[in-house]
C-alpha positions as CSV (number, residue, x, y, z in Angstrom):
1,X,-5.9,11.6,-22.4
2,X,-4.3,13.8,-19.7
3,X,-1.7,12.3,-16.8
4,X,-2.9,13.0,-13.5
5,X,-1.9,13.4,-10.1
6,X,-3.3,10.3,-7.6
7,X,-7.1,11.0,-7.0
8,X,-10.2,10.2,-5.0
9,X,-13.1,8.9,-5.7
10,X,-16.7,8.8,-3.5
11,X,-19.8,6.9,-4.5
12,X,-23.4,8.9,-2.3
13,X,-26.2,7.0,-2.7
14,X,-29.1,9.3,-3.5
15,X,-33.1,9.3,-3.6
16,X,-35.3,9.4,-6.6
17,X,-33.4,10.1,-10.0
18,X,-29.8,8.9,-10.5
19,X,-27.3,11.5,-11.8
20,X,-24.1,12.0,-11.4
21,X,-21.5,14.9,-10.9
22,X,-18.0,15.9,-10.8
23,X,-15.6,17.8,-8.5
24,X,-12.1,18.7,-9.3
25,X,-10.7,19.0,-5.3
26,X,-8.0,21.6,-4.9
27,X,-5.7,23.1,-1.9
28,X,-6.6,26.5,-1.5
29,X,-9.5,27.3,-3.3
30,X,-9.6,31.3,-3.2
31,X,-6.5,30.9,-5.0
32,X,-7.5,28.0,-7.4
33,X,-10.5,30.8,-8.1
34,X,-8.4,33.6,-8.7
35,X,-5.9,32.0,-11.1
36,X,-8.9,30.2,-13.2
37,X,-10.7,33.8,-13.1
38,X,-8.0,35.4,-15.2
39,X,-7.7,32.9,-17.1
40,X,-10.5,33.6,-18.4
41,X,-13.0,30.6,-16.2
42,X,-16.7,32.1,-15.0
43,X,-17.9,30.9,-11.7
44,X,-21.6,30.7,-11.3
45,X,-21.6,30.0,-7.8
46,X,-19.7,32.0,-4.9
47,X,-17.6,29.7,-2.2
48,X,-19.5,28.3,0.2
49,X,-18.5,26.5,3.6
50,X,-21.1,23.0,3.2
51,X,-19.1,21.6,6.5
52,X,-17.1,18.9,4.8
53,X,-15.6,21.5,2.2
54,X,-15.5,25.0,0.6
55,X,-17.3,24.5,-2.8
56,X,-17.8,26.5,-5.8
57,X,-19.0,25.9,-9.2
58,X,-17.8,27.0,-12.5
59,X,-19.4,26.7,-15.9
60,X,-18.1,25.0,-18.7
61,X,-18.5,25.8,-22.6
62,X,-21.6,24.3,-23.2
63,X,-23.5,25.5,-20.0
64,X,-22.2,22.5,-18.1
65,X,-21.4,22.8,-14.2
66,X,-18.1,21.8,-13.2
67,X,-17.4,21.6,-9.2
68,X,-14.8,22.4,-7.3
69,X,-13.7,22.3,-3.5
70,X,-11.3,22.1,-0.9
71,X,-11.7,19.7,1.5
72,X,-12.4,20.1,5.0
73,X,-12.0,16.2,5.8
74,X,-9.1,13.7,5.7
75,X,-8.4,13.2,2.4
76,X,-6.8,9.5,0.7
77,X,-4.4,11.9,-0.4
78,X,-3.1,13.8,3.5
């Protein structure tokens, strides 16, 4: 169990298969990026501007994708 900070939560419906994923959200993200990168994190995906956010993707042990972005839209949190 790890304590956590207050978080968000969104719910997109989506056609054909269901599935799921997960974004950790951060502040600045070409710093979140750098400090993960030496500590030892790989990034599979290079920050991209999708409108609502700057998004990246790292992967996990395992081969699993973990997302991560900083929001470009009010935020529960602002």
């Amino acid at each position: 169990m790890f304590a956590l900070p207050p978080a968000e939560l969104a719910v997109h419906p989506l056609e054909g298969e269901g599935r799921h994923e997960l974004f950790l959200m951060c502040d600045d993200i070409n710093a979140t990026v750098e400090a993960l990168t030496i500590e030892g994190a790989v990034f599979s995906e290079p920050i991209s501007n999708e409108g609502w956010g700057l998004l990246t993707s790292m992967t996990l042990p395992g081969g699993v994708e973990l997302g991560l972005y900083e929001p470009r839209h009010p935020t529960a949190l602002a």
